[in-house]
C-alpha positions as CSV (number, residue, x, y, z in Angstrom):
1,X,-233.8,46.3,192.4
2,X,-236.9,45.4,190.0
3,X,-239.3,48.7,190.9
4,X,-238.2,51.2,188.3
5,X,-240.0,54.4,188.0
6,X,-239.4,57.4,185.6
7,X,-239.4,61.0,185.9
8,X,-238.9,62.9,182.5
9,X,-240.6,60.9,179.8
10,X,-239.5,62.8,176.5
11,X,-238.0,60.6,173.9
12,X,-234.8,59.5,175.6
13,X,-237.0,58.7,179.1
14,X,-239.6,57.2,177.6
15,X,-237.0,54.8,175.4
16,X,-235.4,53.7,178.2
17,X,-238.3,53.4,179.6
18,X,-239.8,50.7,177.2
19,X,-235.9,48.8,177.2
20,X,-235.9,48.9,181.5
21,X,-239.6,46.8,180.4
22,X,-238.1,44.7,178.2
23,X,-235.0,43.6,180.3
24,X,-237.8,42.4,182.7
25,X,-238.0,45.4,184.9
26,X,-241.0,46.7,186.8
27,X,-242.0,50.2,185.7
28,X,-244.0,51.3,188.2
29,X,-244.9,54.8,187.6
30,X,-243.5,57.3,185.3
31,X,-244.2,61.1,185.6
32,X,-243.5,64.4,182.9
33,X,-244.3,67.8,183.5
34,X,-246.4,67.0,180.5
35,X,-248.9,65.1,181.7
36,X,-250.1,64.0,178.5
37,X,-246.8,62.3,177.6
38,X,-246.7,60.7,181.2
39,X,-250.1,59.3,180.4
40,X,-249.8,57.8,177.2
41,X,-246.6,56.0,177.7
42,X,-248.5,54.2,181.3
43,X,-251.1,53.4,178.8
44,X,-248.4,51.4,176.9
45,X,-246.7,50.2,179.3
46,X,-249.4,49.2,181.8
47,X,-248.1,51.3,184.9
48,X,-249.2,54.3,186.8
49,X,-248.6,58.2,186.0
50,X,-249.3,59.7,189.6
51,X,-250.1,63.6,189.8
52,X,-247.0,63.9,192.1
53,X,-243.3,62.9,192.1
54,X,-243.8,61.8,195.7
55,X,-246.5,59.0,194.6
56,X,-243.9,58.3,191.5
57,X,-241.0,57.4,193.9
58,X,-242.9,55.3,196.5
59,X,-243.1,52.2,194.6
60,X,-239.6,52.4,193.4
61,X,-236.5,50.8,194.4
62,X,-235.0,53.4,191.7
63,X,-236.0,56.4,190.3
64,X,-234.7,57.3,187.0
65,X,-234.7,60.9,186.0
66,X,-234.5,62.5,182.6
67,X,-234.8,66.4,182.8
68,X,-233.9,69.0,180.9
69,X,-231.4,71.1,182.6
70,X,-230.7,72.4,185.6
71,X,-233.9,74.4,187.3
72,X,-235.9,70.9,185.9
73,X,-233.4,68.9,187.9
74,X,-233.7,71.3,191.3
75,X,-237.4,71.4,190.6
76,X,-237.7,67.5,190.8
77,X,-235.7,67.4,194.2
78,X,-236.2,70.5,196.0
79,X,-239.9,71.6,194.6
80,X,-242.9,72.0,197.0
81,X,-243.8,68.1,195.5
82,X,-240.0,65.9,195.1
83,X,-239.0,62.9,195.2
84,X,-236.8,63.3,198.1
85,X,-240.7,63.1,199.8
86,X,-241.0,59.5,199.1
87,X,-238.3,58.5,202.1
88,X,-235.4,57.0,202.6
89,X,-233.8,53.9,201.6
90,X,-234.1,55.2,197.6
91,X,-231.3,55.3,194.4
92,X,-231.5,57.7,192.0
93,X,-230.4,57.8,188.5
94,X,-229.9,61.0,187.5
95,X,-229.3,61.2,183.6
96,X,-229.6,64.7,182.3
97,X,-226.8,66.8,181.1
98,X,-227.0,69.5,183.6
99,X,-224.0,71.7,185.4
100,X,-221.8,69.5,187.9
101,X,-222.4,71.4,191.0
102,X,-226.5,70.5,190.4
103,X,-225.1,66.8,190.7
104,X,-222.6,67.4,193.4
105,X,-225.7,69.1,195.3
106,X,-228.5,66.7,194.9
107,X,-225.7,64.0,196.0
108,X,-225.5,65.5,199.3
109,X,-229.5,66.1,199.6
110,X,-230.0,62.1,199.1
111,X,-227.6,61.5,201.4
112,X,-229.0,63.4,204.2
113,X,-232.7,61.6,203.1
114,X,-231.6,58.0,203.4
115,X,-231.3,58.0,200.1
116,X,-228.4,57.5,197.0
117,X,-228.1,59.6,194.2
118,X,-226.0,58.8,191.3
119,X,-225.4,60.6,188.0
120,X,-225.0,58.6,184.6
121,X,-224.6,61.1,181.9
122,X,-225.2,59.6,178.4
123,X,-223.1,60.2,175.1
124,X,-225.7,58.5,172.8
125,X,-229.3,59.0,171.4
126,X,-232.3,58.1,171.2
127,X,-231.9,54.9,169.2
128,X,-229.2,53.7,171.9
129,X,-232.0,54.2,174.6
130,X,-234.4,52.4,173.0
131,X,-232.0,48.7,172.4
132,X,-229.7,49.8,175.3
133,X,-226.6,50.5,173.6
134,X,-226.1,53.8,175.8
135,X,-222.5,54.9,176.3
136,X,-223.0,56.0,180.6
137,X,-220.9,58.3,182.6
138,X,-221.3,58.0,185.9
139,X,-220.4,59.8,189.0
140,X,-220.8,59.3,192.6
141,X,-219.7,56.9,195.6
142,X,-218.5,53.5,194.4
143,X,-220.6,51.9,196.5
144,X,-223.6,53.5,195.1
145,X,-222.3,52.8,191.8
146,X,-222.2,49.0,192.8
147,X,-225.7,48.8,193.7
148,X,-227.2,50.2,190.8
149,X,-225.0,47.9,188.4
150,X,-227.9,46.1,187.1
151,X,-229.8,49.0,186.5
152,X,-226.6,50.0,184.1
153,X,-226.1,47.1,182.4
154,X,-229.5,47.1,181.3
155,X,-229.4,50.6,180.0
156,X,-225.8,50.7,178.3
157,X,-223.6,49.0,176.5
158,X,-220.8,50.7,177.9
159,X,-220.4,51.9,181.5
160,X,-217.8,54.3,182.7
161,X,-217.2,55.0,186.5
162,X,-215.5,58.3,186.3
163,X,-215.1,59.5,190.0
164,X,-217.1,61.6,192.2
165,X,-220.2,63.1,192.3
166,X,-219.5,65.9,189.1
167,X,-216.8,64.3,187.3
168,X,-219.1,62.8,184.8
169,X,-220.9,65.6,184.6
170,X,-217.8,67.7,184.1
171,X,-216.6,64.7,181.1
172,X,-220.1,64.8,179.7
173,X,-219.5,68.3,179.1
174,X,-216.4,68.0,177.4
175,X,-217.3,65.6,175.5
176,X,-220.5,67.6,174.1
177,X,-218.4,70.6,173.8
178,X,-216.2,68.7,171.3
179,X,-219.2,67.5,169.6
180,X,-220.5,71.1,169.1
181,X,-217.3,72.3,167.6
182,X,-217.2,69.3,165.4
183,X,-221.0,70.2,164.1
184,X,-220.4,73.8,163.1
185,X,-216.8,73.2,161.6
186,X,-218.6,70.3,159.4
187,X,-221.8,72.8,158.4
188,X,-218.6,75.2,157.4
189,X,-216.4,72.9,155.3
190,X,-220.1,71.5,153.5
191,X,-221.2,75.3,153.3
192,X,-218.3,76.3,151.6
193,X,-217.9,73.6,149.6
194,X,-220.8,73.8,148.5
195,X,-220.4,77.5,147.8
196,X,-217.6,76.4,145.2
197,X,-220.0,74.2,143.1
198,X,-218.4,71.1,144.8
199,X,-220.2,67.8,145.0
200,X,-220.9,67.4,148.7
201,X,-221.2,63.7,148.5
202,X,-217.6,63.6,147.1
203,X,-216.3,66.1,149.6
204,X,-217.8,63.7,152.7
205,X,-216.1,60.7,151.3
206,X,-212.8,62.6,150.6
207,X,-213.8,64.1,154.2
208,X,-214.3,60.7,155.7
209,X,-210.8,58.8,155.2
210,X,-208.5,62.0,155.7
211,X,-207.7,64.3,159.0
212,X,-211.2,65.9,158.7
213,X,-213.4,62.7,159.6
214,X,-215.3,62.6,162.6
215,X,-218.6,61.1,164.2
216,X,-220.3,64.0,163.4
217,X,-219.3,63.5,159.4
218,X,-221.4,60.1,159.9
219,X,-224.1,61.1,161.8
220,X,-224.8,64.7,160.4
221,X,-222.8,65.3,157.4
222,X,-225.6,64.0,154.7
223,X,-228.5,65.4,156.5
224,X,-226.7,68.4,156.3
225,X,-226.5,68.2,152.5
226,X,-229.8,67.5,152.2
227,X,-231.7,69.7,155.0
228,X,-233.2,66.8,156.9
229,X,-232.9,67.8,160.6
230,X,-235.6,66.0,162.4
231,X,-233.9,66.1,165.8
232,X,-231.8,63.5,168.0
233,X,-229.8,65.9,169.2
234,X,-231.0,69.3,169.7
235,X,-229.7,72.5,168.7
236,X,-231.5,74.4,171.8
237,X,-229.5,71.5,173.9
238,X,-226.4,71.9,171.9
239,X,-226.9,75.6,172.8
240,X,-227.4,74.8,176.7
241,X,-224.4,71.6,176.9
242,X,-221.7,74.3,175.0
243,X,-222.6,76.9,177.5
244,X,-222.4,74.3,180.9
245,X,-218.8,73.4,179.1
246,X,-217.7,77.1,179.4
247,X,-219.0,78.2,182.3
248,X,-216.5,75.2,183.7
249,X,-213.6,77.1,181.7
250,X,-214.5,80.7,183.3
251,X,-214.1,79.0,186.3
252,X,-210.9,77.4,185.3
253,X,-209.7,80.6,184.3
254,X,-209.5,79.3,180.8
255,X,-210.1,81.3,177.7
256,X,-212.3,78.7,175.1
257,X,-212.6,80.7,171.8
258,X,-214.1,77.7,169.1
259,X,-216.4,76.7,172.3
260,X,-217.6,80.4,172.8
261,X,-218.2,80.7,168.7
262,X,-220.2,77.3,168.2
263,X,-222.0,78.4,171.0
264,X,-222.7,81.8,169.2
265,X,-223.9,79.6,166.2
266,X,-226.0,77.4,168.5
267,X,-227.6,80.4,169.9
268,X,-228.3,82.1,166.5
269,X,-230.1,79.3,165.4
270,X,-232.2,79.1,169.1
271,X,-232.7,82.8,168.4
272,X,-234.4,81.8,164.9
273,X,-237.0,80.1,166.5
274,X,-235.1,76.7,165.2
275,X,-233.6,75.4,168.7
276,X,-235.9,72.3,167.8
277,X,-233.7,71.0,164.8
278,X,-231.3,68.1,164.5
279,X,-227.9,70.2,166.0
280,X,-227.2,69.4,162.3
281,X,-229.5,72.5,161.6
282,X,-226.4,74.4,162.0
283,X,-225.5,74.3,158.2
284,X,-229.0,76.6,157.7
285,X,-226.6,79.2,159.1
286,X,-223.6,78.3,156.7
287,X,-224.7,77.6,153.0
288,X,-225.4,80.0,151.1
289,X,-228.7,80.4,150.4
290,X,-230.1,79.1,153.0
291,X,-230.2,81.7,156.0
């Protein structure tokens, strides 16, 4: 399974991209609704960037996909031009955080193509796409799972089966839920503390070896103190991930009060016009000052 092509080709596609190269795989096409983005990454990488997602797939043994939420990931599969076109015999990687029944139903439409779909939801960013450090999720048959092995290893550094089609979906979820809480409690505790003439750096490292460490304190607490947002993670995806999570809990019959108010801050800041910051462009909401 050598003939890799790419559909979505944003930062995180186009980083995996250039690693799936680098392990010594064959990109053969890659294709974004953008087709400016699609273009200049074939210029670098010396592959095609066909007009059609039919043309992308042909080539491919695998087709990699890297969308941005659900009506992308339908689009790609079920549009007037999708990859299901290119015929059977197929896998699909399916990486995008998108709702679990999306997953569950683009399973069954490979399937009755010929084809294999499998999900392989990422906890990590762009840095871990482009050195292949990703931590994957995956979801599907086992079988499927087997067969695009290879295509994992190159990709992540750790590789989780977590069930069927869904499941990861459904952890992927959950685990950016928690994430999103994480963020906004962080931007409060720094707000305030910084409302009480506290030094910030002082608070993270007191923050950092007592109950109130996290990831997020590493990643996003001094950017935080010091405004710099330029995004990995964003808040307009922050916004979309929190509210996948809780539509899972309505179904659940769960009530999910911190989910449904980080999502509130989330959407604030999409409202703003600022859904393109660093989810660490939460604190513009919480410091005083700052608005």
């Amino acid at each position: 399974m050598k003939n890799v092509s790419i559909v979505g080709v944003g930062r995180m596609g186009a980083n995996m991209a250039r690693r799936l190269r680098d392990q010594g795989f064959h990109v053969c096409a890659v294709f974004d609704a953008h087709r400016a983005a699609a273009e200049a990454l074939a210029a670098e990488l010396a592959c095609a960037a066909p007009a059609t997602l039919a043309e992308t797939a042909a080539p491919a043994e695998a087709i990699v996909t890297v969308v941005t939420d659900d009506a992308a990931q339908r689009a790609v599969f079920f549009g007037a031009d999708n990859l299901l076109a290119a015929g059977p015999g197929k896998l699909f990687l399916n990486c995008a955080t998108i709702s679990p029944a999306v997953h569950v139903e683009i399973e069954a439409a490979a399937r009755n193509a010929g084809c294999a779909s499998l999900e392989a939801c990422m906890a990590s960013s762009i840095p871990q796409a482009r050195d292949g450090t990703l931590y994957l999720m995956c979801g599907g048959e086992p079988e499927v799972f087997e067969r695009a092995r290879p295509l994992l290893a190159a990709l992540g550094s750790t590789v989780r089966f977590v069930g069927a089609a869904g499941r990861a979906a459904q952890v992927k979820a959950l685990v950016n839920m928690v994430m999103n809480i994480n963020t906004a409690a962080l931007a409060e505790g720094l707000g305030l503390a910084d409302a009480l003439g506290l030094d910030l750096t002082m608070v993270r490292e007191i923050f950092g070896g007592t109950g109130a460490n996290s990831r997020v304190l590493a990643t996003d607490g001094e950017d935080m103190q010091n405004r710099e947002h330029s995004c990995y993670f964003s808040a307009a995806h922050a916004a979309k991930d929190s509210g996948i999570a809780l539509e899972l809990a309505r179904e659940a019959g769960l009530n999910l009060p911190l989910a449904a108010a980080t999502k509130a801050q989330f959407d604030r800041l999409v409202a703003a016009g600022h859904g393109g910051l660093d989810k660490s462009g939460v604190a513009e909401l919480t410091f005083k000052g700052r608005g």
